[in-house]
C-alpha positions as CSV (number, residue, x, y, z in Angstrom):
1,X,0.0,0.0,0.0
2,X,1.1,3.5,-1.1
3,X,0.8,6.7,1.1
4,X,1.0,10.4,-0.2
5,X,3.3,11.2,2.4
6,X,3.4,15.1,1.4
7,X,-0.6,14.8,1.8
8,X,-0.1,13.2,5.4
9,X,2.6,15.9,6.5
10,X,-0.1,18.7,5.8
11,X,-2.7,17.0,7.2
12,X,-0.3,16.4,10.4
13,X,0.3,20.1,10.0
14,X,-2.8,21.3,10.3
15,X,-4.1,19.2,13.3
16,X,-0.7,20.4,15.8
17,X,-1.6,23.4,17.8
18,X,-0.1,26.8,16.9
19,X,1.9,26.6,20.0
20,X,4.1,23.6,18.3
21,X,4.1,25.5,15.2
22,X,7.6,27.3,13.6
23,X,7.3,31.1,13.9
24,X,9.2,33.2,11.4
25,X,13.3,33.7,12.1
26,X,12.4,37.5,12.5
27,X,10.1,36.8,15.5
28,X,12.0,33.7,16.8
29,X,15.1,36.6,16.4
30,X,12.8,38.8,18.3
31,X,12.0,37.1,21.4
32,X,15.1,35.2,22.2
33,X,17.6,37.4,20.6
34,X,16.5,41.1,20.8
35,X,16.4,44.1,23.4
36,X,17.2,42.3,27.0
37,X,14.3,42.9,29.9
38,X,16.3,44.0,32.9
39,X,13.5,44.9,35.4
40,X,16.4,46.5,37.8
41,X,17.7,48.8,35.2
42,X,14.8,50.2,34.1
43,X,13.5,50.8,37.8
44,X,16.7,52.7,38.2
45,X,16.3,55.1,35.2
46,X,12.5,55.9,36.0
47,X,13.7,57.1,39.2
48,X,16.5,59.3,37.8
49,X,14.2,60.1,35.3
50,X,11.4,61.8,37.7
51,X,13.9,63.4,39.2
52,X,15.1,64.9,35.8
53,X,11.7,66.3,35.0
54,X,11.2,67.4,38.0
55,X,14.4,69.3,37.7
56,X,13.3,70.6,33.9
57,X,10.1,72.0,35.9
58,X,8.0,69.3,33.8
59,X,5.2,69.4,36.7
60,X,3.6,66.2,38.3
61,X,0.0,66.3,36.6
62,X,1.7,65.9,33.0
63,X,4.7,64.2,33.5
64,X,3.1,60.7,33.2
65,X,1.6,61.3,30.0
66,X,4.7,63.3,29.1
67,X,6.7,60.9,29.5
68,X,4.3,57.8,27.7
69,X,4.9,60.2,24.5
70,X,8.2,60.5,24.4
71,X,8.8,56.7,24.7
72,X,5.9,56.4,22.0
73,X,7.4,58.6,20.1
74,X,10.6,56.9,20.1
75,X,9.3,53.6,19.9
76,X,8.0,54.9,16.3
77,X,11.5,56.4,15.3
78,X,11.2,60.7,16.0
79,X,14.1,62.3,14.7
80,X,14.8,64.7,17.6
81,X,18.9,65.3,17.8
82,X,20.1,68.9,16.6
83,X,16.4,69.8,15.8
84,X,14.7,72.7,18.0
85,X,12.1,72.2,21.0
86,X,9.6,73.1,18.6
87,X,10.3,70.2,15.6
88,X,10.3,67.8,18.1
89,X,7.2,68.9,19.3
90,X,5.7,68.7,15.9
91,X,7.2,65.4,14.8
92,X,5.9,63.8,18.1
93,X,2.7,65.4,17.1
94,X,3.1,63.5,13.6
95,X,3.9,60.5,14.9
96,X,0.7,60.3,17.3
97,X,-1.5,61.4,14.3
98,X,-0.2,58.4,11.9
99,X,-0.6,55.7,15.1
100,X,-4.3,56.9,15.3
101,X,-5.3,56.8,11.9
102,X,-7.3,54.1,11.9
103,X,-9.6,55.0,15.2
104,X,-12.5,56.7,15.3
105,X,-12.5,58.5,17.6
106,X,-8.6,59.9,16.2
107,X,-9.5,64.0,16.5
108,X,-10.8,64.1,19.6
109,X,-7.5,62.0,21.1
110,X,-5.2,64.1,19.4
111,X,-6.9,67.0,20.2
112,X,-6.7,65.8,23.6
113,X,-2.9,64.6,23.6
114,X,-1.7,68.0,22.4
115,X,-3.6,70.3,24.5
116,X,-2.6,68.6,28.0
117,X,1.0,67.2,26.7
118,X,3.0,68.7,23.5
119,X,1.6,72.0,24.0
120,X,1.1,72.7,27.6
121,X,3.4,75.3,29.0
122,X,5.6,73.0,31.2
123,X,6.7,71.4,27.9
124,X,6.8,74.6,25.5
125,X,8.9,75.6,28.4
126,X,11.5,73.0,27.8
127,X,14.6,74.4,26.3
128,X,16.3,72.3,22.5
129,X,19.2,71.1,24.8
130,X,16.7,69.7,27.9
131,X,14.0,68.3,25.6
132,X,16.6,66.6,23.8
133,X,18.3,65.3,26.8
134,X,15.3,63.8,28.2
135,X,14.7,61.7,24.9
136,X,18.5,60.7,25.1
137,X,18.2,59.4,28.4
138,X,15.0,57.6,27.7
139,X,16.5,56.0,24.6
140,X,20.0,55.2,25.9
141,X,18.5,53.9,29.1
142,X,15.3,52.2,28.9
143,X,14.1,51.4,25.5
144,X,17.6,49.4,25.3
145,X,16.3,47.2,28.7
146,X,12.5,46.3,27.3
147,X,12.0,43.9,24.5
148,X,8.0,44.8,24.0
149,X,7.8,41.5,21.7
150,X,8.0,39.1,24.9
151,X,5.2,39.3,27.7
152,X,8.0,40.1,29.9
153,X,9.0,43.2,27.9
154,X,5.1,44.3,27.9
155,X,5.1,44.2,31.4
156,X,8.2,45.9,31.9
157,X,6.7,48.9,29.5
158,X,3.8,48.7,31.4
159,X,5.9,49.0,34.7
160,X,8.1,51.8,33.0
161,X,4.7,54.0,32.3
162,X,2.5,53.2,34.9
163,X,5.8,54.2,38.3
164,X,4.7,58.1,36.9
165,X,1.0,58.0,37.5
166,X,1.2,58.2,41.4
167,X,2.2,61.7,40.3
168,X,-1.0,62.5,38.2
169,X,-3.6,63.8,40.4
170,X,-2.0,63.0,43.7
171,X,-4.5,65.4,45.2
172,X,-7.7,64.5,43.6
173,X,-9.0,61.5,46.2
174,X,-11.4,60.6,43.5
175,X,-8.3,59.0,41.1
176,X,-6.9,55.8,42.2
177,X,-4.6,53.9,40.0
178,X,-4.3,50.4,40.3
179,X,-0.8,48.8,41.3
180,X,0.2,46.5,38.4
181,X,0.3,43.3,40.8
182,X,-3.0,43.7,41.9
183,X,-4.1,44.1,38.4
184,X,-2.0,41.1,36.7
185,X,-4.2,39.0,39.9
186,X,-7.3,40.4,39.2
187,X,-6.3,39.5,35.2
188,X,-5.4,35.7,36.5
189,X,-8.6,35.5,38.8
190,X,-11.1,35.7,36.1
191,X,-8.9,33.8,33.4
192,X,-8.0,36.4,30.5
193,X,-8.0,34.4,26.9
194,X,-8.1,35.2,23.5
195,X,-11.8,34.5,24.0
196,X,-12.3,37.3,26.7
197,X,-13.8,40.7,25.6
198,X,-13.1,42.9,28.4
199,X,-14.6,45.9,29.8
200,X,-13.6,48.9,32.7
201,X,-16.2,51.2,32.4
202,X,-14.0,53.3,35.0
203,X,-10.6,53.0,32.9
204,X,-8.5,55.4,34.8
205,X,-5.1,55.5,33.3
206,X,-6.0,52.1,31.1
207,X,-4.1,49.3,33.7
208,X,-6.8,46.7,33.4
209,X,-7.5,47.4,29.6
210,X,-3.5,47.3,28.6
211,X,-3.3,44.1,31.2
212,X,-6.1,42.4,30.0
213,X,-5.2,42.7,26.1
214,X,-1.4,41.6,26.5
215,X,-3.1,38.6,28.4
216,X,-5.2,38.0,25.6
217,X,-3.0,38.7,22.9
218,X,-0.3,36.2,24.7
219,X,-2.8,33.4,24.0
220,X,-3.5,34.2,20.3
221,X,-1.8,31.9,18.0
222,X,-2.2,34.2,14.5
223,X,-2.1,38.0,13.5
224,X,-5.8,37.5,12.8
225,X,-6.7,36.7,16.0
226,X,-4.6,39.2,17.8
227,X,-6.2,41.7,15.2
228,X,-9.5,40.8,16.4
229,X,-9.1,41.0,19.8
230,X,-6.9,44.7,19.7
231,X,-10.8,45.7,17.2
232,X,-13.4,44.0,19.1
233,X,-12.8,42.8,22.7
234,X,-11.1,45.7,24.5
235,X,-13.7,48.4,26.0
236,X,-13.1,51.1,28.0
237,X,-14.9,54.2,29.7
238,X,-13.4,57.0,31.3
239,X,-14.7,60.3,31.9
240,X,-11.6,62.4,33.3
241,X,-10.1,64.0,30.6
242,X,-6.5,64.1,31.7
243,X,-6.9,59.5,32.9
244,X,-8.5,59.6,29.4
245,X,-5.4,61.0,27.7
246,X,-3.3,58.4,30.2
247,X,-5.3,55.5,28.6
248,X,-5.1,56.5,25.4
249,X,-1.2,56.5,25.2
250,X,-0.9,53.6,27.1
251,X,-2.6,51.2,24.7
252,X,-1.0,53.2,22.0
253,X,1.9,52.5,23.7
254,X,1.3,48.7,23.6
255,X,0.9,48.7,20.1
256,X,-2.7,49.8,20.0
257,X,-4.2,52.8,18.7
258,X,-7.8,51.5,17.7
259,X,-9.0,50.6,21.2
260,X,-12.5,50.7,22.1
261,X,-11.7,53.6,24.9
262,X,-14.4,56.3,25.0
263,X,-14.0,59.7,27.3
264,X,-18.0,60.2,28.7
265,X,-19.5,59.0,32.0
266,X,-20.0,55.1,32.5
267,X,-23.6,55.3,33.5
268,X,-24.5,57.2,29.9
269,X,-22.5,55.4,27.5
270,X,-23.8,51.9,26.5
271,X,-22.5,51.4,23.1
272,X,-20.6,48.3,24.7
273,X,-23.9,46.1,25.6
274,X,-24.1,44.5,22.3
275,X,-20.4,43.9,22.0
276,X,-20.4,40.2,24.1
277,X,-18.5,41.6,27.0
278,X,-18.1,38.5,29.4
279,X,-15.5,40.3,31.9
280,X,-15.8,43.4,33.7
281,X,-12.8,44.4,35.6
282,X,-13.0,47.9,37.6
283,X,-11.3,49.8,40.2
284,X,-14.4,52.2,40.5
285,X,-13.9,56.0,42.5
286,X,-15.1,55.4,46.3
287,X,-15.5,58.8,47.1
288,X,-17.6,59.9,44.0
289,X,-19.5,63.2,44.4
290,X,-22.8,63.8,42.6
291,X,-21.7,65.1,39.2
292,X,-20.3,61.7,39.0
293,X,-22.5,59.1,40.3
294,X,-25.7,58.0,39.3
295,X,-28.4,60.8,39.2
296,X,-31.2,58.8,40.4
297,X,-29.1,57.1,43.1
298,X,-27.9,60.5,44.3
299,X,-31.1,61.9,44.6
300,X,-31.4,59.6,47.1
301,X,-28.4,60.6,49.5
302,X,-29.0,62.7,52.7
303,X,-29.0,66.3,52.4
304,X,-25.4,67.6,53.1
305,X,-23.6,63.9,51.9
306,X,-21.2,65.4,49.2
307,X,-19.6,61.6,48.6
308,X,-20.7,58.6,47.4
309,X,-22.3,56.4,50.5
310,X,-22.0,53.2,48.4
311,X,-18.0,53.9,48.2
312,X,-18.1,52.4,45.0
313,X,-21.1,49.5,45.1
314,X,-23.6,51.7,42.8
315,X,-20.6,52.0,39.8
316,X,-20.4,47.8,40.2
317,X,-24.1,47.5,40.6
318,X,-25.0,49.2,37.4
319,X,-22.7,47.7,35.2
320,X,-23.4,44.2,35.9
321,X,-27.4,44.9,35.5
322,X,-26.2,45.9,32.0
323,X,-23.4,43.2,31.3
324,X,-25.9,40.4,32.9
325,X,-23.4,37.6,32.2
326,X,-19.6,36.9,32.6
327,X,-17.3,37.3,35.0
328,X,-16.0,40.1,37.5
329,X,-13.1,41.2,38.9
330,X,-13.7,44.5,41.2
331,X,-11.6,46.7,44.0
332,X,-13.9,47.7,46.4
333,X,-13.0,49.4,50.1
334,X,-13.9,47.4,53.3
335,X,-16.9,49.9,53.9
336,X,-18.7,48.9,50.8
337,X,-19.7,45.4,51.5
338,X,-20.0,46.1,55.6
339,X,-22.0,50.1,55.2
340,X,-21.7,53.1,57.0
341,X,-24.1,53.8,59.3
342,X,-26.4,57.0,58.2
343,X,-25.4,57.9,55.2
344,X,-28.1,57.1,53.4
């Protein structure tokens, strides 16, 4: 008996999973081969780095999102060396324009990007000779210790970005960012796959989105199917314009500028009901005042309460009414599940 044997090698192909598969030199060159992920030296240069802008006068409310551009900007090649303060403001400006070309909601980021970042005074302040230091340092001391093709080199960008957004709104009780270990756990706990489509209708500065697609994207086997999930199963709602800007860069940042990321308030916007979501995952404000919360559930609070009683429960509450089915993953302060007495 005769066997095609080229016939049975592609049948044997096709049945192995994707994991087993040969990935292209370029990628195998990529992940084994490229940019080293040393956690310890890039720790060490966000430090100095703070310090450096804090020296430059770069202030604390911007210099998170300050700094996410630069290293976007850098990721994506800007020419910056012997050119003034203001070229390098407009070829960071070009670069973010080309990375959102394909999203939607492109103007209104851009718009939003260059108001609060490139343009603000702090940064039109800069001198040539600082502004170009501070892109030196970023690309001869931390782009060289994250290789963004491994998970590891994700997280490590992730972990580069995220150390500046203790600075961003320090003040403002009402903005929490979520520590990245408590978000990789949350991430774990409800099982992020390439089948999850994920939603934080209180995005913040984008931790759970960016956490939640690297997850995802980690257990995709093709391009499609990392495609689909960067279009279809990433959804986030923030309504603070300056988090919104946060979240914005940091997807772009992670090689996504085509999120499903809206700026509006959680309890308006429903656009994402239709979309499958089967995981919520939140780190909602506890001490939301009225403008923010509900309007029929604040019309319910004591006269004289100025912050949410619920510390959080109503955001969780009205979400899942909407979402129905799936799993979530939700922060929540002790006096949430337990009440306080009289204030409602």
């Amino acid at each position: 008996m005769k066997y095609n044997y080229n016939y049975v090698l592609l049948e044997v192909y096709e049945t192995l999973p994707q994991s087993l598969l040969v990935i292209r030199m370029v990628e195998y060159k990529n992940i084994h081969f490229g940019t080293r992920n040393d956690k310890i030296a890039v720790v060490q240069s966000t430090y100095y780095l703070n310090e450096l802008l804090h020296n430059y006068g770069v202030g604390e409310k911007i210099r998170s999102q300050f700094v996410g551009t630069c290293l976007l900007a850098l990721k994506n090649h800007l020419v910056y060396k012997k050119l003034s303060a203001k070229q390098i403001r407009a070829g960071m400006e070009e670069i973010l324009s080309s990375l959102l070309e394909q999203d939607l909601r492109k103007s209104e980021k851009l718009i939003i990007l260059k108001n609060k970042v490139i343009d603000s005074q702090d940064i039109r302040d800069l001198s040539s000779d600082d502004f170009q230091h501070i892109l030196r340092y970023i690309e001869d001391n931390i782009l060289p210790y994250i290789n963004d093709k491994s998970t590891m080199g994700q997280d490590l960008l992730n972990l580069f970005f995220t150390t500046f957004n203790k600075y961003v709104g320090k003040s403002d009780k009402n903005q929490a960012f979520t520590p990245d270990h408590i978000v990789h756990f949350m991430c774990q706990v409800v099982g992020i796959n390439r089948n999850s489509v994920v939603l934080d209708p209180t995005a913040g500065s984008g931790a759970f989105l960016v956490r939640a697609m690297t997850e995802a994207l980690d257990d995709c086997d093709t391009e499609e199917e990392k495609n689909h999930v960067k279009r279809n199963q990433i959804y986030g709602i923030e309504y603070e314009e300056t988090a919104y800007g946060l979240a914005t860069t940091n997807m772009l940042i992670h090689g996504d500028g085509n999120s499903n990321i809206i700026q509006g308030n959680c309890f308006v916007e429903t656009d994402y009901i239709d979309a499958g979501i089967n995981v919520i995952l939140m780190n909602p404000p506890y001490n939301a005042q009225r403008k923010h919360s509900k309007p029929e559930y604040a019309d319910t609070w004591k006269a004289g309460t100025k912050e949410d009683p619920s510390k959080g429960f109503h955001f969780v509450y009205d979400v899942a009414s909407k979402v129905k089915n799936g799993k979530l993953a939700v922060l929540l302060p002790m006096q949430a599940a337990i009440g306080v007495r009289g204030d409602v």
